[in-house]
One Martini backbone bead per residue (centre of mass of N, CA, C, O) as a GRO file, in nm:
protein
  149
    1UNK     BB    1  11.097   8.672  10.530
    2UNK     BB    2  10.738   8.725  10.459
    3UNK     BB    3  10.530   8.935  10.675
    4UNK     BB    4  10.221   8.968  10.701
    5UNK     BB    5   9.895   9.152  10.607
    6UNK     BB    6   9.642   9.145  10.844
    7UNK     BB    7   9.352   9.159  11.037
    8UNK     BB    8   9.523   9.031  11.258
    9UNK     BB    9   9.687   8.950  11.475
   10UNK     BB   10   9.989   8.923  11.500
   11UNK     BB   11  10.074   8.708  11.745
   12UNK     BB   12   9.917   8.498  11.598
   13UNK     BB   13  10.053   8.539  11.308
   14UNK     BB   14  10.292   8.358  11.241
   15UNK     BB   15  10.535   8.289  11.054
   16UNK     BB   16  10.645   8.101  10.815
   17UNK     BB   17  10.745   7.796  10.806
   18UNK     BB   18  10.854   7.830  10.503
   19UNK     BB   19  10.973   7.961  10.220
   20UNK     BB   20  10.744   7.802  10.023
   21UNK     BB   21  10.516   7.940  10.206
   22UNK     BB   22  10.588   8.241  10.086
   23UNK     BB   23  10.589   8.192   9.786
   24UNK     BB   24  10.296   8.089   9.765
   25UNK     BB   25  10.181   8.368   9.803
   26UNK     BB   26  10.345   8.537   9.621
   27UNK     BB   27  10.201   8.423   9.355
   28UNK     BB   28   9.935   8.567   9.455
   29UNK     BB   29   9.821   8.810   9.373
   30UNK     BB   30   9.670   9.043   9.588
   31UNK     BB   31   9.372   8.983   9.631
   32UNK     BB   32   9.427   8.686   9.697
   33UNK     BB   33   9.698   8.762   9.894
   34UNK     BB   34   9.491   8.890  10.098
   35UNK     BB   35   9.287   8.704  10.169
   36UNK     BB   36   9.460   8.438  10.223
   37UNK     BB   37   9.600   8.585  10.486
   38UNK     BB   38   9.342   8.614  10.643
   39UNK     BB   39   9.294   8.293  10.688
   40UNK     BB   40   9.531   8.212  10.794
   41UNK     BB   41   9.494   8.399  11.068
   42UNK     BB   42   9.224   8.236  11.153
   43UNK     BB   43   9.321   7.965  11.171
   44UNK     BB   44   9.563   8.059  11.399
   45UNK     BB   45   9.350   8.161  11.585
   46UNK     BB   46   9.152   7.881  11.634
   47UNK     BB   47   9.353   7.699  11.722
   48UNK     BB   48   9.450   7.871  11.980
   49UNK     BB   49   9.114   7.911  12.089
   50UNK     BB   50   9.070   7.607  12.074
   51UNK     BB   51   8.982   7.375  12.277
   52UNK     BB   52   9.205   7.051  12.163
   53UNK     BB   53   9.342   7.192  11.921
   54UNK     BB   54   9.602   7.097  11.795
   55UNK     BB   55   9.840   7.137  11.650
   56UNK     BB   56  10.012   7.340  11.396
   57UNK     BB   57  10.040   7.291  11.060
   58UNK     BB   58  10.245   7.464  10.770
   59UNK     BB   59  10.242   7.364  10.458
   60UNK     BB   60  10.288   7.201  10.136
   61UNK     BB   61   9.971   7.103   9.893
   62UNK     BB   62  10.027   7.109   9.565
   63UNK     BB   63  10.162   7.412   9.609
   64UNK     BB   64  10.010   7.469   9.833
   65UNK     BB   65   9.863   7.592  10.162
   66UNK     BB   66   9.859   7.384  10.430
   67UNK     BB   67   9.646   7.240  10.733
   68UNK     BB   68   9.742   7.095  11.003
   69UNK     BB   69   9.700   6.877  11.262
   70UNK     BB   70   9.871   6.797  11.556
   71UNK     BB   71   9.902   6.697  11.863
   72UNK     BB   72   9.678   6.644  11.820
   73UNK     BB   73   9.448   6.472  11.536
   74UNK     BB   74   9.168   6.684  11.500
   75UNK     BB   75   9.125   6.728  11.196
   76UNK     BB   76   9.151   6.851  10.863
   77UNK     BB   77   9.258   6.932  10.619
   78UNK     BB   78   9.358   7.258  10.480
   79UNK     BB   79   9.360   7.475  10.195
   80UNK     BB   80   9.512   7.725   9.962
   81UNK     BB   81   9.338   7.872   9.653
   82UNK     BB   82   9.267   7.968   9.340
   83UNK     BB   83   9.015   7.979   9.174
   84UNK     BB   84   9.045   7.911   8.793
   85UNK     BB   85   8.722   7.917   8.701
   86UNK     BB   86   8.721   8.208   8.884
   87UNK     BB   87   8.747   8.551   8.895
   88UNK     BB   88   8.818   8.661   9.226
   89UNK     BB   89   8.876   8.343   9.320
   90UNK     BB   90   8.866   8.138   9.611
   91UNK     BB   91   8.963   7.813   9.828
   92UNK     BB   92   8.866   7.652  10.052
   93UNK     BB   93   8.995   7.327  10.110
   94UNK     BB   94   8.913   7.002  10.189
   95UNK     BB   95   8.842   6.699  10.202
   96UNK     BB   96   8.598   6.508   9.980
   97UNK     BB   97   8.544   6.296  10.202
   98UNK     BB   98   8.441   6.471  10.406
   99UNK     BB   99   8.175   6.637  10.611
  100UNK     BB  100   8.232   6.924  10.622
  101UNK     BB  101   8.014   7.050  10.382
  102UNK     BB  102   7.774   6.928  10.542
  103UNK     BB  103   7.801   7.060  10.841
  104UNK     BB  104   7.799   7.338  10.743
  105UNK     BB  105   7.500   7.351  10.579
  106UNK     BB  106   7.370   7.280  10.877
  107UNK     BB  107   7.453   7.615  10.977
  108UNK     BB  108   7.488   7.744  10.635
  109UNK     BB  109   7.223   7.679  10.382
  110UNK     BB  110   7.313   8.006  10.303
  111UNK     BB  111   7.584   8.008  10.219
  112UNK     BB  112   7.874   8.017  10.063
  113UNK     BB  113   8.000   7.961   9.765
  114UNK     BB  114   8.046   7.623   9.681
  115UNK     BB  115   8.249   7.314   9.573
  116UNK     BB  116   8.095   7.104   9.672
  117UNK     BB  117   8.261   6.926   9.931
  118UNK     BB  118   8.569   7.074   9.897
  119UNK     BB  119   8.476   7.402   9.933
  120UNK     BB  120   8.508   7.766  10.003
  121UNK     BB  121   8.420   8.035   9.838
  122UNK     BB  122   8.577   8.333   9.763
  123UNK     BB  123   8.602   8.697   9.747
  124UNK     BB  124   8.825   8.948   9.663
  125UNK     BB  125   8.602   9.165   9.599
  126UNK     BB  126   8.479   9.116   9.934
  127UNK     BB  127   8.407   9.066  10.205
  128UNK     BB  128   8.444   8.850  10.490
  129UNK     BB  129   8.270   8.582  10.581
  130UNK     BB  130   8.354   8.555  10.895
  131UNK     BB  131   8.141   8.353  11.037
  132UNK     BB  132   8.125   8.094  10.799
  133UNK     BB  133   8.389   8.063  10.786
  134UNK     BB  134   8.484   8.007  11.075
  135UNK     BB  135   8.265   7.753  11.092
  136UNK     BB  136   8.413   7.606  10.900
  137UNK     BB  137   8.720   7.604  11.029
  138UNK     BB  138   8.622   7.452  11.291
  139UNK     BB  139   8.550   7.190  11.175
  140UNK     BB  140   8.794   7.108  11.038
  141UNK     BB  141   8.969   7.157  11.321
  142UNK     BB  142   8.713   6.920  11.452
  143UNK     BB  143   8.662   6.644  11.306
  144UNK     BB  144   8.807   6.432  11.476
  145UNK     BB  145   8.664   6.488  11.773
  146UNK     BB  146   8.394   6.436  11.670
  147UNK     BB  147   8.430   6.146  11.589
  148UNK     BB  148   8.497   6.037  11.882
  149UNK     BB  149   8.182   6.096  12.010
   0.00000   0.00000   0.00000
């Protein structure tokens, strides 16, 4: 199994759930697969550090790694993926149909750049907004918990 490299405490980031999302990380570029290893680290981080929020659960949707909480579901799944369209961009991807990218908007207006509903995109070669990030990351981990208020 590929233990990842990220600025992340070893501790907090356990090893890959299965060959399977160890493989999709390894499909990503370096600098994506550096990105997107920082962000998994971070999700693995809030998930651990944050008061109420589920177990996390990580494998594969539509061939991409995602995380969702599980017992109790408390977020929305959270997926990572290079965004296509455009090169040395990355994507925290939502479900497009929750309220997660309106939440974000309301705390980060200047937020870095998203798309739609869906995303907030990354660049590769750029340090990562960790405070955005951070704050995108924690409605999606919490946005179960948010709505039962």
């Amino acid at each position: 199994m590929v233990q990842p490299t990220t600025a992340v405490e070893p501790s907090v980031t356990p090893p890959f759930a299965s060959d399977q999302v160890a493989d999709a990380f390894s499909r990503f570029n370096g600098a994506e697969r550096a990105t997107l290893l920082a962000v998994r680290g971070l999700i693995h981080e809030l998930a651990t550090e944050t008061p109420g929020v589920g177990t996390l659960e990580e494998s594969l949707k539509w061939g991409s790694p995602s995380y969702v909480t599980v017992s109790p579901r408390t977020g929305t799944p959270i997926r990572l993926d290079r965004h296509n369209s455009d090169e040395n961009t990355v994507g925290v991807y939502v479900h497009c149909q929750s309220r997660v990218m309106e939440q974000f908007k309301l705390v980060h207006p200047s937020s870095p750049r998203t798309l739609g509903a869906r995303a907030l995109l990354l660049h590769t070669d750029k340090a990562l907004p960790v405070e955005a990030l951070s704050d995108f990351l924690l409605i999606a981990l919490t946005y179960r918990l948010r709505a039962r208020r």
